[in-house]
Every structure is written in structure tokens, then in C-alpha cells.
N, C-alpha and C positions, 0 to 999 in steps of 0.2 A: 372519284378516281379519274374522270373523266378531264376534271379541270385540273389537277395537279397533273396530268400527262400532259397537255400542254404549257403549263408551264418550267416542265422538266425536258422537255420533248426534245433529243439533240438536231444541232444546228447542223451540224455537217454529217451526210447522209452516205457519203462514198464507201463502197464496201475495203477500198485498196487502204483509208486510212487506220491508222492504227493507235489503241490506246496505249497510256505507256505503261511499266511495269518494273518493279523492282530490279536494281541491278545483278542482285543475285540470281533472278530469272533469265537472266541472257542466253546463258548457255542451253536453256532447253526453248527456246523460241525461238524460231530460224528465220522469222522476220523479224526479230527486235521485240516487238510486242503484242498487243491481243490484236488481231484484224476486224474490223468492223463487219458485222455479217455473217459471221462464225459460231459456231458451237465448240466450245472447249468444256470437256470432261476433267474432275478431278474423284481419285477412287482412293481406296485402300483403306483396308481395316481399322488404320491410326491417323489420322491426320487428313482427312479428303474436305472438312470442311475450314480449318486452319490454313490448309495451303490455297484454298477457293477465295479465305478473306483475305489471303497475302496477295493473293494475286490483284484484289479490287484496289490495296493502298492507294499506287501510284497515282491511277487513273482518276479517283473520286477525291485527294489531296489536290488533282490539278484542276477540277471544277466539275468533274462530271459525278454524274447520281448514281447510284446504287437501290438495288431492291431485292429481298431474300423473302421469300415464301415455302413451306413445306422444311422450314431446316429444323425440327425439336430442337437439336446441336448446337445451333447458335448463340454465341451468348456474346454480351455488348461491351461486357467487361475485356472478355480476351479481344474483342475486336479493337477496342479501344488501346488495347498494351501493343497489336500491332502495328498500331498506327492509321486505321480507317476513321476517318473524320464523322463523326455518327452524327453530325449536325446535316450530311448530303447523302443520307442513308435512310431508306424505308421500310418497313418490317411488314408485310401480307398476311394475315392466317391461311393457312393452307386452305384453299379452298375443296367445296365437293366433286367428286368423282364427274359431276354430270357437267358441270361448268370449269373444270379444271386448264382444258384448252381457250378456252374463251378469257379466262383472267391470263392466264401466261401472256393470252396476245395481245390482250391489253397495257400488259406492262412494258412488253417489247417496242409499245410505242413512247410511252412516254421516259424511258430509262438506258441509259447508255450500260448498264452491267448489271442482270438479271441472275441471281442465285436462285437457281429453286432445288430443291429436292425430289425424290423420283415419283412420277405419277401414279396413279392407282391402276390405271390405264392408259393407254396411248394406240389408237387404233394410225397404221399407216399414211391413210389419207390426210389425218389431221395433221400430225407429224409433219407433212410436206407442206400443210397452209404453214401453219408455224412457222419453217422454216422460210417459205416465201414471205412472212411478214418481216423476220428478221432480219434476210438480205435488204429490202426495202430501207428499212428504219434505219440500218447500219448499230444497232446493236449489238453487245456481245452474250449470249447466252451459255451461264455456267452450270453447268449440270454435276450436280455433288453427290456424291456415295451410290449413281442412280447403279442397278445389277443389270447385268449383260443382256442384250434381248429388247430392254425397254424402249430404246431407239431405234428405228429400223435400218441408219445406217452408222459408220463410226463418224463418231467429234473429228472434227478439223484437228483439231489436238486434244489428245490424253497425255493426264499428269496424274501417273501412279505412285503413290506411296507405298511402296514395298515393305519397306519394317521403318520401324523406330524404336528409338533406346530411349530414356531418359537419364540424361546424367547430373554424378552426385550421390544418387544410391548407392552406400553398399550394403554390406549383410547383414540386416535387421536396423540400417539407422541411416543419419543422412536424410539432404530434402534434395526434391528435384529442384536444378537449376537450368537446366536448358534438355530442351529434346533433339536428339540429331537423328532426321528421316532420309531413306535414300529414296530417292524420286526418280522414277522411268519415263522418260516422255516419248511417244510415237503418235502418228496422224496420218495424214493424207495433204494433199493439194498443197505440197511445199513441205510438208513436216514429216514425209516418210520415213526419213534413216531415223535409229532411234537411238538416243540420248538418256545416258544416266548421271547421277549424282548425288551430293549430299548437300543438304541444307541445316539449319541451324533453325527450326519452325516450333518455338522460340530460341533466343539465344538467352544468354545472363539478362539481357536487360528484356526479355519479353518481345525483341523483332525479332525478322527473317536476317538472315546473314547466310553466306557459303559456309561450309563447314567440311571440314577434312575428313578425308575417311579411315576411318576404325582402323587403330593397329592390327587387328584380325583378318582386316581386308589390302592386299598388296593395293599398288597404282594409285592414282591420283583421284580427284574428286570426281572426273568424268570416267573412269573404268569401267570397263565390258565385262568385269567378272562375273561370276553365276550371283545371286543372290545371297545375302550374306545370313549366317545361321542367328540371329540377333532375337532377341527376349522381343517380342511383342505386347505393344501396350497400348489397351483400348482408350479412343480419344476421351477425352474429359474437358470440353471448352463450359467455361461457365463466365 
């Protein structure tokens, strides 16, 4: 592990640069892209680790590395239909509870976009090396489906998946052809106002796209309305 972090190890270490990220992401990143340094969360019942590998396309298409540990969810197929290049991609087994901090911080060095899933534990203090390793290294650390509590403070940015539909079904027939997720985003340090929308996590063709929002729900793709009453449907990345 040791020798493939350096020779993954990102070049430029400044916490102000930033990775880039699908266009369809614009509107909930209020710097344009991931900030190096950072902790971004992705949550919700349907889609928190599909919208965690849309997030990584851009960045790991432009030469930077990828690494996912702790995700069961993950699968390389769907990663591959959104477009993540799995030839600059590293898959971890979830490590043990007793060295779980110690691999995170090890990957934070040698990997510009860390996917992990939520820890077994997380005591405070570590938490804070952690995060001092990751401002250092200028990585971005994505935290997927982790339950509230497990961090002792909030992600720079959360991206909530509130519902998702799959469309193409209807009453006993029919195949799914695209999922449409509406996504919350809010944060701190730049990303306080909060931000919603709809995506397209897949569309017909298996990417991220914008996508319209439900005749059921008035206003545009960015609308403040309450959350919308929509059929909930557990992820299935395979």
C-alpha cells in the first residue's frame, strides 16, 4: 500500500484547488467543484453511493485516482455505465475496527478521492488526525450512507438524496429506464444556503444528467418545495 501511495500521491497539495465534477453538479457546489481538503457526505435511503461515484467521474477521467473501502454497494459495472474510468480506481476491503483509522489515513495519502463507508467507530480525537491528514494531502474525503452522529462535525457539503422514482414502470410491466433522484445539498464554510434539485442518476443511457422535476411537483429543478410524496426505491448498484 505504501508504494502505490506514492506513486498515486497528488501533486498539488493546496487545500483552495479544486477537483472537477460533472456539469450537472454545478448547481449544488458553490465553488464549482470538490475543494481539496474537504469532507463531502452523500446520504439517503436510494442512491448515496451512485451519486458518491458520479461525483468521482469527472475528477478520475481527468487523471486523478480514486479509492473505495467499506462500500458492499459498490459495483463496477454501474460504475463503469457512469462513466468512472476503473482502470484509476482502487477497491480496499473494509478493514477492522482496530485499524480502521489508520487505513483511512493511509489512503488520504496516497489518493486524490477516498470513498469509504461508515466506520464501526470513530472516537473524536481520531476524527480530528484524520481530518488534519486530509487538509495536508489536499484530498477529497467522500463519506457514503455514513448515519448521523458518526462524524463529530458536519461535511463541508452534504448531498441528500431525498426520494427517487424509477422510470418506465407501470402497473405490473415495464423495465426501468432511468432513475430520477431529487438531491438536497447544504454545508458550511461557503456551502451554507441550501440547494435542491433533480438529477437523472442514471438517465436512458446509464449517466448523470439534470432532470426535470415531476409533474406532481410545481417549479423548476432548483425548487424549495417540501419534499415530494414519491415511491421510494432501495438502491441496487450492481
Amino acid at each position: 500500500m505504501s508504494a502505490l501511495a506514492e506513486q498515486v500521491r497528488p501533486l498539488a497539495l493546496s487545500a483552495e484547488q479544486l477537483l472537477p465534477v460533472a456539469a450537472p453538479f454545478a448547481p449544488f457546489l458553490p465553488h464549482g467543484g470538490l475543494v481539496r481538503g474537504t469532507v463531502v457526505a452523500t446520504s439517503g435511503s436510494a442512491g448515496s453511493t451512485s451519486l458518491a461515484i458520479a461525483l468521482a467521474v469527472e475528477a478520475v477521467a481527468g487523471g486523478s485516482w480514486a479509492v473505495t473501502t467499506g462500500l458492499p454497494t459498490f459495483g463496477l459495472a454501474a460504475a463503469h455505465d457512469l462513466g468512472l474510468p476503473l482502470e484509476r480506481l482502487a477497491m480496499v476491503a473494509p478493514p477492522p475496527p482496530e485499524t480502521w483509522l489508520a487505513v483511512v489515513a493511509a489512503l488520504l495519502e496516497g489518493f486524490d478521492l477516498v470513498l469509504v463507508g461508515p466506520p464501526p467507530r470513530l472516537p473524536a480525537s481520531g476524527a480530528r488526525r484524520l481530518v488534519a491528514r486530509l487538509r495536508e494531502r489536499g484530498a477529497v474525503l467522500v463519506q457514503v450512507g455514513w448515519p448521523s452522529g458518526r462524524w463529530p462535525e458536519r461535511a463541508e457539503l452534504t448531498l441528500d438524496v431525498e426520494a427517487a422514482r424509477w422510470e418506465g414502470i407501470g402497473e405490473g410491466w415495464g423495465c426501468c429506464r432511468a432513475r430520477r433522484v431529487a438531491v438536497a445539498a447544504s454545508g458550511r464554510r461557503g456551502a451554507e444556503r441550501p440547494c435542491r434539485g433533480w438529477l437523472w442518476l442514471p438517465d436512458e443511457t446509464g449517466r448523470l444528467a439534470t432532470a426535470p422535476a415531476p409533474a406532481s411537483e410545481a417549479g423548476g429543478t432548483l425548487a424549495t418545495a417540501p419534499r415530494p410524496a414519491l415511491n421510494l426505491v432501495p438502491e441496487r448498484v450492481s
